[in-house]
N, CA, C and O atoms as a DFTB+ gen file, in Angstrom:
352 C
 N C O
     1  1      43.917     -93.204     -72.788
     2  2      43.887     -94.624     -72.547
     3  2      42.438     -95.095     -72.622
     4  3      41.451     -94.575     -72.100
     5  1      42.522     -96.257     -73.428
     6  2      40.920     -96.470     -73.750
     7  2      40.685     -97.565     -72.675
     8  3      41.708     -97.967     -72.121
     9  1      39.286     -98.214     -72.218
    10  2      39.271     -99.278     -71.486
    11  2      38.721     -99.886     -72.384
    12  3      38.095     -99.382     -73.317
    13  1      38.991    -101.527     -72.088
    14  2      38.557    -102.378     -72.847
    15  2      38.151    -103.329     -72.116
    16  3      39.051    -103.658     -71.343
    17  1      36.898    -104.149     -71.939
    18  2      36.265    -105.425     -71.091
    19  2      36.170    -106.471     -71.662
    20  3      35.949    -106.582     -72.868
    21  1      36.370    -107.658     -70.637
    22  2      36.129    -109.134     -71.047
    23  2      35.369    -109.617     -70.184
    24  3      35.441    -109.217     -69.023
    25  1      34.462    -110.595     -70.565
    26  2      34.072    -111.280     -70.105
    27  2      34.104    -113.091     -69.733
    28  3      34.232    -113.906     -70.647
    29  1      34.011    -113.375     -68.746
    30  2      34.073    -114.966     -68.541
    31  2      32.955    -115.164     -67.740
    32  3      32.369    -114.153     -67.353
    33  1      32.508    -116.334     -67.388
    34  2      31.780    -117.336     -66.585
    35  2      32.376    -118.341     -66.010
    36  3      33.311    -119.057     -66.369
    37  1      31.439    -118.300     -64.661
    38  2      31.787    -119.337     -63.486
    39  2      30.367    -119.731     -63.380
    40  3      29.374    -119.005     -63.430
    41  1      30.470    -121.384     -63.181
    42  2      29.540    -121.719     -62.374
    43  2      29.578    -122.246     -61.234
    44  3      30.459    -123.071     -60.990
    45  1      28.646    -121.898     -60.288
    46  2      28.476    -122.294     -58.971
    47  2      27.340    -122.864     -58.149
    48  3      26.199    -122.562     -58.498
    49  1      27.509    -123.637     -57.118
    50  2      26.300    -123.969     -56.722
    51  2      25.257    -123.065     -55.990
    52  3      26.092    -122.280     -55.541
    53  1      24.245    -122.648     -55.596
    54  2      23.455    -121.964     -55.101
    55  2      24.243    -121.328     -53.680
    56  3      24.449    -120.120     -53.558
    57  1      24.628    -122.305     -52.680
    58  2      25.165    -121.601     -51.216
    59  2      26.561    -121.217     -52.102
    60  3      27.340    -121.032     -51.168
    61  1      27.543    -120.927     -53.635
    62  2      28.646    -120.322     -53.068
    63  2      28.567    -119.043     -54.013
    64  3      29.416    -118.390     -54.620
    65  1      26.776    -118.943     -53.836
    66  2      26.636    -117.527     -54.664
    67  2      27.859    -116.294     -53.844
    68  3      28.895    -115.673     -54.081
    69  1      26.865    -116.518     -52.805
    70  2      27.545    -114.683     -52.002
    71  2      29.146    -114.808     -51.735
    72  3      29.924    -113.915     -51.400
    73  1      29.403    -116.193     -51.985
    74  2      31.027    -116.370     -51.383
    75  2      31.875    -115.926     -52.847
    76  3      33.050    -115.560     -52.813
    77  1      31.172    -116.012     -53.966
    78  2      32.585    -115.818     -54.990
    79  2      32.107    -114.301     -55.221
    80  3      33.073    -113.540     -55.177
    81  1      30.748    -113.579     -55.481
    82  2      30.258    -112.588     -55.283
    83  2      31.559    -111.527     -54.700
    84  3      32.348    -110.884     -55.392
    85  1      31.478    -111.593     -53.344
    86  2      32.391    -111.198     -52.268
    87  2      33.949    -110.809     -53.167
    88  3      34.484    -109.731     -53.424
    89  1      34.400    -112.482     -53.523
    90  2      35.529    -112.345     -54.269
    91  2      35.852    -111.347     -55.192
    92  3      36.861    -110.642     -55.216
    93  1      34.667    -111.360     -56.129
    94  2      34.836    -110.613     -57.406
    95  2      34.810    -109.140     -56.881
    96  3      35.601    -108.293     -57.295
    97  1      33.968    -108.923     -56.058
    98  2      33.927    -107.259     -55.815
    99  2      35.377    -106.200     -55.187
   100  3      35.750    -105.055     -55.443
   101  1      35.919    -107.385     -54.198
   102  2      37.191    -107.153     -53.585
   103  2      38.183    -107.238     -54.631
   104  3      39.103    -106.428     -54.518
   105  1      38.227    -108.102     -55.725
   106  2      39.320    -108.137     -57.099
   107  2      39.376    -106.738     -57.813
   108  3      40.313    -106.567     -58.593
   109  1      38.446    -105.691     -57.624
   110  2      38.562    -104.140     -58.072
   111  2      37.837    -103.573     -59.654
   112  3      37.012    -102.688     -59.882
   113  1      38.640    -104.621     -60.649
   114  2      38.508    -104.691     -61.978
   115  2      37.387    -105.407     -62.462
   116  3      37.654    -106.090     -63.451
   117  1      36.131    -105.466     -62.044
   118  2      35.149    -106.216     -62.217
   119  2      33.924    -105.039     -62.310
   120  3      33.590    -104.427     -61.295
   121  1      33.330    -104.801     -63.545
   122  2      32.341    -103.655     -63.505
   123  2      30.874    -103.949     -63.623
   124  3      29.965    -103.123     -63.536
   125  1      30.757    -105.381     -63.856
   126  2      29.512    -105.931     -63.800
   127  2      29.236    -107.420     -63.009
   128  3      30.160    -108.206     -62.799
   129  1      28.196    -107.617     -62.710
   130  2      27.964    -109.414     -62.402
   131  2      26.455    -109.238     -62.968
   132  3      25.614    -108.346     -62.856
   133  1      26.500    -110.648     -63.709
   134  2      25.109    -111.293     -64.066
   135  2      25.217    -112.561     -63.402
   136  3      26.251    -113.226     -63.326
   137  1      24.032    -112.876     -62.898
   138  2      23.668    -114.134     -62.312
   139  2      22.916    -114.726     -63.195
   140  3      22.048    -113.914     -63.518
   141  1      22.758    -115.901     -63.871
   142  2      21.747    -116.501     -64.480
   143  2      21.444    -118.062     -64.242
   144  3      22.417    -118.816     -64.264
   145  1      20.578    -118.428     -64.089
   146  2      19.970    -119.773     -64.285
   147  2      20.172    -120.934     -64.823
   148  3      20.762    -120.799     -65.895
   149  1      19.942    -122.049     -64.555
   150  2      20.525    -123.366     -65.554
   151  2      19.809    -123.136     -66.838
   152  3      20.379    -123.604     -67.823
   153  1      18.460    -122.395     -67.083
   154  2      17.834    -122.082     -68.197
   155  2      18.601    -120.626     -69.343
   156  3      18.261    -120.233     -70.459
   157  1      19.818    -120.135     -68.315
   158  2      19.961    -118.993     -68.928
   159  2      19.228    -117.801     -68.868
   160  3      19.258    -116.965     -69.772
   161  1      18.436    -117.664     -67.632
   162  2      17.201    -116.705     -66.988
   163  2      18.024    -115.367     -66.170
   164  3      18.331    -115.269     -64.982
   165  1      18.173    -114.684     -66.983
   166  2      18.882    -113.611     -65.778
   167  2      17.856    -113.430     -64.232
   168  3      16.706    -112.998     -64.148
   169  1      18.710    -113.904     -63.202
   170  2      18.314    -113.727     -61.926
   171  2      18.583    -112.327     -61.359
   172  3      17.732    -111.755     -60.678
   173  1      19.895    -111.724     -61.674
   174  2      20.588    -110.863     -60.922
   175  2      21.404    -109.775     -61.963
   176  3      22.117    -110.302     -62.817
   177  1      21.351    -108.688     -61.940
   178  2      22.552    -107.872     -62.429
   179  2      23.100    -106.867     -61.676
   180  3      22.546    -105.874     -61.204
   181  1      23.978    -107.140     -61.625
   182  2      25.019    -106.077     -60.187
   183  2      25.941    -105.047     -60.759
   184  3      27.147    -105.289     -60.696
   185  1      25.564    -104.004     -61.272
   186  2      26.410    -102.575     -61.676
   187  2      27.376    -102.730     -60.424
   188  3      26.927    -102.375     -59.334
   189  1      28.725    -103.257     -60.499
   190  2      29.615    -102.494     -59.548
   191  2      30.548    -101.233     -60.357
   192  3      31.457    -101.440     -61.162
   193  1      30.029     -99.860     -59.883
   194  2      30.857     -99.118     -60.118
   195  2      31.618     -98.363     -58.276
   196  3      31.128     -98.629     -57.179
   197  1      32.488     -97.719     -58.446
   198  2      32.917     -97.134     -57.269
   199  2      32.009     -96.946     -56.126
   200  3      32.071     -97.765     -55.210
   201  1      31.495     -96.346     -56.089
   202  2      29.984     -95.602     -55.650
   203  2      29.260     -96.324     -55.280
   204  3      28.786     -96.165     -54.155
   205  1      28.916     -97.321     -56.015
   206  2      27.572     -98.605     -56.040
   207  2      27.916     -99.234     -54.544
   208  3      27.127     -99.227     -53.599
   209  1      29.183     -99.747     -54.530
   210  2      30.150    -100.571     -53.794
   211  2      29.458    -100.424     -52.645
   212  3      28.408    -100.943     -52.266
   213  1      30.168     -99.669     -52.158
   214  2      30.035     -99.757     -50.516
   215  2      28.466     -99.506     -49.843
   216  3      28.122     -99.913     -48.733
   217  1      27.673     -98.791     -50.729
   218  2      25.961     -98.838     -50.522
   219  2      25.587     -99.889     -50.351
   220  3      25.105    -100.086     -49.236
   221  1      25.613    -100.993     -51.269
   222  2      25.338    -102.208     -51.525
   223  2      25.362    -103.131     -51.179
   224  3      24.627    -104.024     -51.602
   225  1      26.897    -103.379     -49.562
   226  2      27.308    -104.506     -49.610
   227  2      26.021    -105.204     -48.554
   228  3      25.840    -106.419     -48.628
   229  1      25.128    -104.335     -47.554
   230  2      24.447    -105.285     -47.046
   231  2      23.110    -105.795     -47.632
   232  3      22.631    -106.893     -47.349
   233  1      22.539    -104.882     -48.491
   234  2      21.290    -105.488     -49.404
   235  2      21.573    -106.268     -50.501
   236  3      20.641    -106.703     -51.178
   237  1      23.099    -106.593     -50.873
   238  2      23.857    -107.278     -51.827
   239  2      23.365    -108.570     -51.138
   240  3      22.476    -109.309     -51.560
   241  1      24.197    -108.746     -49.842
   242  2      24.638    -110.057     -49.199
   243  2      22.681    -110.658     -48.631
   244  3      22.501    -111.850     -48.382
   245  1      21.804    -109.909     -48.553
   246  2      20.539    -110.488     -48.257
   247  2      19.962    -110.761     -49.586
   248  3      20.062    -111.952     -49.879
   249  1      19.561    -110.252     -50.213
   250  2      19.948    -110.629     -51.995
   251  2      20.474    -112.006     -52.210
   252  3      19.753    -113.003     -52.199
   253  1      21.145    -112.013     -52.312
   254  2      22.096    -112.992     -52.423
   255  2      21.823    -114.533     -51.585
   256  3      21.986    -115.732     -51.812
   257  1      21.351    -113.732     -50.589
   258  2      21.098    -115.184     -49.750
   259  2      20.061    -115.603     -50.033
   260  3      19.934    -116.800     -50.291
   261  1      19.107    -114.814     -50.065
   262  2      17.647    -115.031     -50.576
   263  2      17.448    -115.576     -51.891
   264  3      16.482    -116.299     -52.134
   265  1      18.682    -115.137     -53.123
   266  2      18.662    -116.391     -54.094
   267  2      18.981    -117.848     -54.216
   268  3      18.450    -118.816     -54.761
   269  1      20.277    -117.585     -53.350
   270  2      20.886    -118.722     -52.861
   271  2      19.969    -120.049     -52.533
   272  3      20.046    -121.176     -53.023
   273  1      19.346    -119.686     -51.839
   274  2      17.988    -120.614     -51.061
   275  2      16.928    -121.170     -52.060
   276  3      16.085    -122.051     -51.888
   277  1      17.265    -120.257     -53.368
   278  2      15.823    -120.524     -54.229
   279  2      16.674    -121.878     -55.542
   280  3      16.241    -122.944     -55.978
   281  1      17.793    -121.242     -55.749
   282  2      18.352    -122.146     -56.975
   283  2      19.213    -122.884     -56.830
   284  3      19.905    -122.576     -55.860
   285  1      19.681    -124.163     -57.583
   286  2      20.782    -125.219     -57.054
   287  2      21.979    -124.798     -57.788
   288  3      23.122    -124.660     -57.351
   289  1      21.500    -124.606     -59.060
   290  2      23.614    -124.178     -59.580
   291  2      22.814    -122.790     -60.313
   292  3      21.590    -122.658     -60.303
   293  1      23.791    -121.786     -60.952
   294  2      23.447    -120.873     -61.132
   295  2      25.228    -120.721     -61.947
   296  3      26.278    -121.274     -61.618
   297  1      24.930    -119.729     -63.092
   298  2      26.185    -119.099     -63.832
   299  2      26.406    -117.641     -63.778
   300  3      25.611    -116.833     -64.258
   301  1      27.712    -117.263     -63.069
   302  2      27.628    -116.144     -62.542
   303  2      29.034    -115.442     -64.171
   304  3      30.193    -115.813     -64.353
   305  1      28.139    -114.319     -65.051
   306  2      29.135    -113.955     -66.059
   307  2      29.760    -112.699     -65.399
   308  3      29.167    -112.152     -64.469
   309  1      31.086    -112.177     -65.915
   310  2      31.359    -111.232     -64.993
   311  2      32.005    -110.529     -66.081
   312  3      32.754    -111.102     -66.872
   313  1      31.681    -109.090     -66.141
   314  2      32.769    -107.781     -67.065
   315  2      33.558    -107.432     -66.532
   316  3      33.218    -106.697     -65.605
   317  1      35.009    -107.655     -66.680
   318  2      36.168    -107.115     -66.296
   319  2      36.639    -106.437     -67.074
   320  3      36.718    -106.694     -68.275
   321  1      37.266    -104.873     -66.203
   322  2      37.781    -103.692     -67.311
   323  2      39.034    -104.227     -67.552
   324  3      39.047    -105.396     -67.168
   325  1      39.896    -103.945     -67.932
   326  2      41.183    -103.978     -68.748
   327  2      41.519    -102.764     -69.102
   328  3      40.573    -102.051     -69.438
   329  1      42.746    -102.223     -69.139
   330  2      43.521    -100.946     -69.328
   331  2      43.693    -101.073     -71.055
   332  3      44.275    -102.086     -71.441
   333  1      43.307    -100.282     -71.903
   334  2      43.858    -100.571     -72.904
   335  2      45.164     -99.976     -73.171
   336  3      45.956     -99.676     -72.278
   337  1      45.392     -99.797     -74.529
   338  2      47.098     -99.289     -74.475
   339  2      47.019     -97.907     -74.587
   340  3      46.100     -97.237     -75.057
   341  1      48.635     -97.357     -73.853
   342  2      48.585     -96.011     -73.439
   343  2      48.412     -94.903     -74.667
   344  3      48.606     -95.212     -75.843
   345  1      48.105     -93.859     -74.329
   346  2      47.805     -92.843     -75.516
   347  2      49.629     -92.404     -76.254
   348  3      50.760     -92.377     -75.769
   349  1      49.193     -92.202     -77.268
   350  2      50.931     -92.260     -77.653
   351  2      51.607     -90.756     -77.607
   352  3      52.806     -90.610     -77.849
């Protein structure tokens, strides 16, 4: 079974960085976050793999706040795995 990723974008305002953050990590199927700028400036890149996870969540959430405070909207892109189709 191969994996296969997509990507989309959300934008959000600065305070609902850490709140959709949160979301995406608890959704499971999410293997990356980029944060970027109204300029398109990467702020942030967040490897969530298994492992990463649970190390992370409190220097994530100060991170996070500490950007929060600096920028007004911000575009958060996100890689989601996908199952591809089964081996035959």
């Amino acid at each position: 079974m191969s994996e296969q990723s997509t990507w989309e974008e959300v934008k959000v305002t600065g305070d609902q960085i850490l709140q959709k953050v949160r979301e995406l990590v608890h959704e499971g199927n999410v293997r990356r976050i980029i944060i970027t700028d109204e300029e398109d400036k990467t702020l942030m890149e967040l490897p969530l793999t298994v492992g990463v996870i649970g190390v992370l969540v409190a220097p994530l959430a100060a991170a996070l706040g500490a950007l929060a405070a600096l920028v007004a909207k911000v575009t958060i892109r996100i890689e989601r795995v996908n199952g591809g189709d089964p081996a035959p």
